[in-house]
N, CA, C and O atoms as a Tinker XYZ file with bonds, in Angstrom:
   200  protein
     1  N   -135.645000   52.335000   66.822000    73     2
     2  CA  -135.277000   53.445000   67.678000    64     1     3
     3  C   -135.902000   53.284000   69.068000    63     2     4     5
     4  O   -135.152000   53.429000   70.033000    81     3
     5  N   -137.232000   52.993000   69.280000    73     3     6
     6  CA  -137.856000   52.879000   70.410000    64     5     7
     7  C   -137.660000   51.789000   71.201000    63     6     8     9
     8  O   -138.125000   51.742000   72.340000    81     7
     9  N   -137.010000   50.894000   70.712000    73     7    10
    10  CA  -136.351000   48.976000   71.316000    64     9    11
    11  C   -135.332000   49.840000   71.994000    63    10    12    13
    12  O   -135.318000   49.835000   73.225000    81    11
    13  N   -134.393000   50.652000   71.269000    73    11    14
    14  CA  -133.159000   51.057000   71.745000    64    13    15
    15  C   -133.435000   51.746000   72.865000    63    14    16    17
    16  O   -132.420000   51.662000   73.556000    81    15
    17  N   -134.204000   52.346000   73.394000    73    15    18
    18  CA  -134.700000   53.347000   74.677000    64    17    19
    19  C   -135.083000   52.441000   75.290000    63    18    20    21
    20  O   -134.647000   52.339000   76.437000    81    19
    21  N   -136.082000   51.377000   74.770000    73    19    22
    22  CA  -136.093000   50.578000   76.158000    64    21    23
    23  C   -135.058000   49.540000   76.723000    63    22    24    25
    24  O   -134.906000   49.107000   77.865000    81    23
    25  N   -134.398000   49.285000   75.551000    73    23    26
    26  CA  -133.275000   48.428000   76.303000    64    25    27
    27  C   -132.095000   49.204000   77.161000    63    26    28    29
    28  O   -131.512000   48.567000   78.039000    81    27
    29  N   -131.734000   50.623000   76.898000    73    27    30
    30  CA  -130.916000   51.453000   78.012000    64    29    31
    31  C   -131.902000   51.337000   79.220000    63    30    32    33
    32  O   -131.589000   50.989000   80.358000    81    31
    33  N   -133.065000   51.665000   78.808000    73    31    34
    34  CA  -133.952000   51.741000   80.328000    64    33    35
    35  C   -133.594000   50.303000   81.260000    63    34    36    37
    36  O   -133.162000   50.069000   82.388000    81    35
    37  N   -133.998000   49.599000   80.199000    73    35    38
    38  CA  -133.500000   48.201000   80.854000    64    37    39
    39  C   -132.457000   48.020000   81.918000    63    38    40    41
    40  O   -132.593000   47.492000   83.021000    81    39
    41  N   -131.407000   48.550000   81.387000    73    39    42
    42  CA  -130.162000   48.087000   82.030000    64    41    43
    43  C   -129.913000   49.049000   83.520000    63    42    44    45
    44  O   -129.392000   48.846000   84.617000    81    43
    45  N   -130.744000   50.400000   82.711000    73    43    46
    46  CA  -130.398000   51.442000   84.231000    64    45    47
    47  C   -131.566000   50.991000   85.302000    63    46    48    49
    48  O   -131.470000   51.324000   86.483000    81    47
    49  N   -132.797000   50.128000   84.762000    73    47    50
    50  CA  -133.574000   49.957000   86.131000    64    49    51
    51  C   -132.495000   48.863000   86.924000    63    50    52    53
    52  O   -132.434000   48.876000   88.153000    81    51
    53  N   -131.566000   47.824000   86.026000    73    51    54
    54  CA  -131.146000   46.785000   86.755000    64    53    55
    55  C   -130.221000   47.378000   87.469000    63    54    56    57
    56  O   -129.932000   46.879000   88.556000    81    55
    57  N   -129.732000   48.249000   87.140000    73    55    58
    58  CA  -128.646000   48.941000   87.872000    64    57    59
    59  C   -129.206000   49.936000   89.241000    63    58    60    61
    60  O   -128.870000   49.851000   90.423000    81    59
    61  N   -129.843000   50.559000   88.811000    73    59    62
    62  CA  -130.460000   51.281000   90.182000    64    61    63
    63  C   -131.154000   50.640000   90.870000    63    62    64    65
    64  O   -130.627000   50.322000   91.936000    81    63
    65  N   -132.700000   50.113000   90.627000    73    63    66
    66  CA  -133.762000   49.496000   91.264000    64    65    67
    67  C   -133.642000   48.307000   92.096000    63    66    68    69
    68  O   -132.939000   47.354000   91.762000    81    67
    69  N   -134.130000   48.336000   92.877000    73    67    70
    70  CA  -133.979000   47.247000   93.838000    64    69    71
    71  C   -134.801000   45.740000   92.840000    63    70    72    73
    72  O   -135.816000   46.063000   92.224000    81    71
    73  N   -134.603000   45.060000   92.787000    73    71    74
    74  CA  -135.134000   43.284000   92.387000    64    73    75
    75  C   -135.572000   42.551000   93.518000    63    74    76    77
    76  O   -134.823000   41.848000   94.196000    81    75
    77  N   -137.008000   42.742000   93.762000    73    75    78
    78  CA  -137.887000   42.432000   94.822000    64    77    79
    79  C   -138.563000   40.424000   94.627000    63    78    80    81
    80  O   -139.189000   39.675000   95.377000    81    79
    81  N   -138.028000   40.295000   93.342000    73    79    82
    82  CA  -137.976000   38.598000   93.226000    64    81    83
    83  C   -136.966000   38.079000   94.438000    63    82    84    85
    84  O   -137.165000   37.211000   95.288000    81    83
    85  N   -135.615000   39.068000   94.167000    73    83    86
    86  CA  -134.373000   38.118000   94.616000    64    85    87
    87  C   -134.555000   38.287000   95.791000    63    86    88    89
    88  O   -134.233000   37.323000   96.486000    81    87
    89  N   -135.103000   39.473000   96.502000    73    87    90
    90  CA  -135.851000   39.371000   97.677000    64    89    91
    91  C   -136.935000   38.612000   98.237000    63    90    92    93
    92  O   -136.851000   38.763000   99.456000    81    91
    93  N   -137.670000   38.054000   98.028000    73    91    94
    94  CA  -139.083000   37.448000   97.867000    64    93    95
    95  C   -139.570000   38.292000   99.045000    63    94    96    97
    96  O   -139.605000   38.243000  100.274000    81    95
    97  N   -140.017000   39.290000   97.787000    73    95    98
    98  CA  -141.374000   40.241000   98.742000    64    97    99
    99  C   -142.390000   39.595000   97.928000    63    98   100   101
   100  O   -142.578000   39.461000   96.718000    81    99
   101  N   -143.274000   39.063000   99.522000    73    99   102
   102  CA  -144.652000   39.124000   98.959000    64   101   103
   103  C   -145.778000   40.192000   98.606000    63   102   104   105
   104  O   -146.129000   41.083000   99.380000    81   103
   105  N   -146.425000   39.929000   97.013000    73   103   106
   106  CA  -147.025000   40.811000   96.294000    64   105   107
   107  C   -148.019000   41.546000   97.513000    63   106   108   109
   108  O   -148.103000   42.748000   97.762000    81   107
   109  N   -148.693000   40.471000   98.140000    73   107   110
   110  CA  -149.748000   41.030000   98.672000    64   109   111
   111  C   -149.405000   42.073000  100.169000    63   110   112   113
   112  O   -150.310000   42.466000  100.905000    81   111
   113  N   -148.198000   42.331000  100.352000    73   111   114
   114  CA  -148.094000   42.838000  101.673000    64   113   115
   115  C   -146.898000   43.961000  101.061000    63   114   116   117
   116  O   -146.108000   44.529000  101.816000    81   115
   117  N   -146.915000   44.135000   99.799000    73   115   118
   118  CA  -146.170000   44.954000   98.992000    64   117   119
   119  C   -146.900000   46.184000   99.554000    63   118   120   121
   120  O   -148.121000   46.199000   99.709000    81   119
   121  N   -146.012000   47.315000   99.881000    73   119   122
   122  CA  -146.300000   49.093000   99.368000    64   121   123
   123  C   -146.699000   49.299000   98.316000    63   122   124   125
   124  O   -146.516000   48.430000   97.463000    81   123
   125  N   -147.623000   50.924000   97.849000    73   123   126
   126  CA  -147.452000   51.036000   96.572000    64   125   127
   127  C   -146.446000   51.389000   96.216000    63   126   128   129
   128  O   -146.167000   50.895000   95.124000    81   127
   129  N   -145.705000   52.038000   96.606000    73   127   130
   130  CA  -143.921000   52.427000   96.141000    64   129   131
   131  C   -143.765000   51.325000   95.356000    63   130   132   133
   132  O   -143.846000   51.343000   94.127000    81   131
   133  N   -143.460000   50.010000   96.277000    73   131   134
   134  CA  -143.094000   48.604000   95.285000    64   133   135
   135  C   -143.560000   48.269000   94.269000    63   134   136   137
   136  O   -142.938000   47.807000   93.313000    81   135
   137  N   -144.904000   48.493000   94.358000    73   135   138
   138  CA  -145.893000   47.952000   93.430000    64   137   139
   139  C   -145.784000   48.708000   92.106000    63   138   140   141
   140  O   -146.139000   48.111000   91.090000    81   139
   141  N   -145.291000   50.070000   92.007000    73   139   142
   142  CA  -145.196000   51.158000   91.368000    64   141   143
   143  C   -144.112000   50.865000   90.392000    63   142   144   145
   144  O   -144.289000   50.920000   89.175000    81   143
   145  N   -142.609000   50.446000   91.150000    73   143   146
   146  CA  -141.575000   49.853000   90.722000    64   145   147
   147  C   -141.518000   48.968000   89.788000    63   146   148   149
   148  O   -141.097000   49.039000   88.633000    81   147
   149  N   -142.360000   47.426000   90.879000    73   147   150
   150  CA  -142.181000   46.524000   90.042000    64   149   151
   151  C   -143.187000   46.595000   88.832000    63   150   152   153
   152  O   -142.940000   45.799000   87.926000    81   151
   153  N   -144.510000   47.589000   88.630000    73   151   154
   154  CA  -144.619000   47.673000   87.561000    64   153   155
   155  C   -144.262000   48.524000   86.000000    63   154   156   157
   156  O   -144.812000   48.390000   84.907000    81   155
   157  N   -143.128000   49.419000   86.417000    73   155   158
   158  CA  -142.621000   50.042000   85.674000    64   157   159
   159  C   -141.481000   48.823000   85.570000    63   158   160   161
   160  O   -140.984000   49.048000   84.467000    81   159
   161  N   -140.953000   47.920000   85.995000    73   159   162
   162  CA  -139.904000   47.222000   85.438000    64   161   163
   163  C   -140.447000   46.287000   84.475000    63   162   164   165
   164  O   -139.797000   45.889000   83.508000    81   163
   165  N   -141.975000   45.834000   84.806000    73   163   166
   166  CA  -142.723000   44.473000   83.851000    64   165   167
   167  C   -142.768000   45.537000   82.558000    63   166   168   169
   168  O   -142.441000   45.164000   81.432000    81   167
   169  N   -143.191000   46.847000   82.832000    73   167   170
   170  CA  -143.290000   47.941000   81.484000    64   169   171
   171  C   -142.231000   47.918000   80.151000    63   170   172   173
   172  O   -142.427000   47.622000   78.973000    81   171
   173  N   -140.938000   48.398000   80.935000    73   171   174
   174  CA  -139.814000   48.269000   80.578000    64   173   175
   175  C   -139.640000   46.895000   79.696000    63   174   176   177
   176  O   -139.847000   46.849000   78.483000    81   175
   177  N   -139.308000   46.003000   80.344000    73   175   178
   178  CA  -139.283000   44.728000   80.284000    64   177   179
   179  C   -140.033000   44.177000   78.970000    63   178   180   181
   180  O   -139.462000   43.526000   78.096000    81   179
   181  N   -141.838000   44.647000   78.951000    73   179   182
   182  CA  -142.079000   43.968000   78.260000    64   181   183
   183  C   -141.574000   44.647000   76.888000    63   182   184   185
   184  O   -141.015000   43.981000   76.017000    81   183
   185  N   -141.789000   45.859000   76.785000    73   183   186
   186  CA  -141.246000   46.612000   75.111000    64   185   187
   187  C   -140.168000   46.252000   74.975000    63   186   188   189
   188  O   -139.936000   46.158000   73.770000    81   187
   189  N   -139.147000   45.922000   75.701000    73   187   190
   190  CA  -137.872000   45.389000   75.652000    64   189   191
   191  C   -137.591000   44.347000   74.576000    63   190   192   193
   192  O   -136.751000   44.320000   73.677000    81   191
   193  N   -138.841000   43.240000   75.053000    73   191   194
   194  CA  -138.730000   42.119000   74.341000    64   193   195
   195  C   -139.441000   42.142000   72.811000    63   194   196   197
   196  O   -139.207000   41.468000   71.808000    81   195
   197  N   -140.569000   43.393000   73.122000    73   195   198
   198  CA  -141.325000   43.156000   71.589000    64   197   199
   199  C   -140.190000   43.566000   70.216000    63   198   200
   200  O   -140.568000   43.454000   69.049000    81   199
């Protein structure tokens, strides 16, 4: 049940959120906004896979 929530999450961060790889923002001159983002997507991401 809980794979299943994160894999919808999954798909709606890819769909809304900006992808700051395909951008190459560098980490270190990142906002926290970004930083905030890209770590709710590694979040996502990782329960995704467990």
């Amino acid at each position: 049940m809980q794979k299943q929530v994160f894999k919808a999450l999954a798909k709606i961060n890819k769909a809304v959120l900006p992808s700051y790889t395909k951008k190459g923002l560098d980490i270190a001159k990142a906002t926290k906004f970004q930083l905030a983002i890209i770590g709710w997507r590694w979040y996502v991401t990782k329960n995704t896979l467990d």
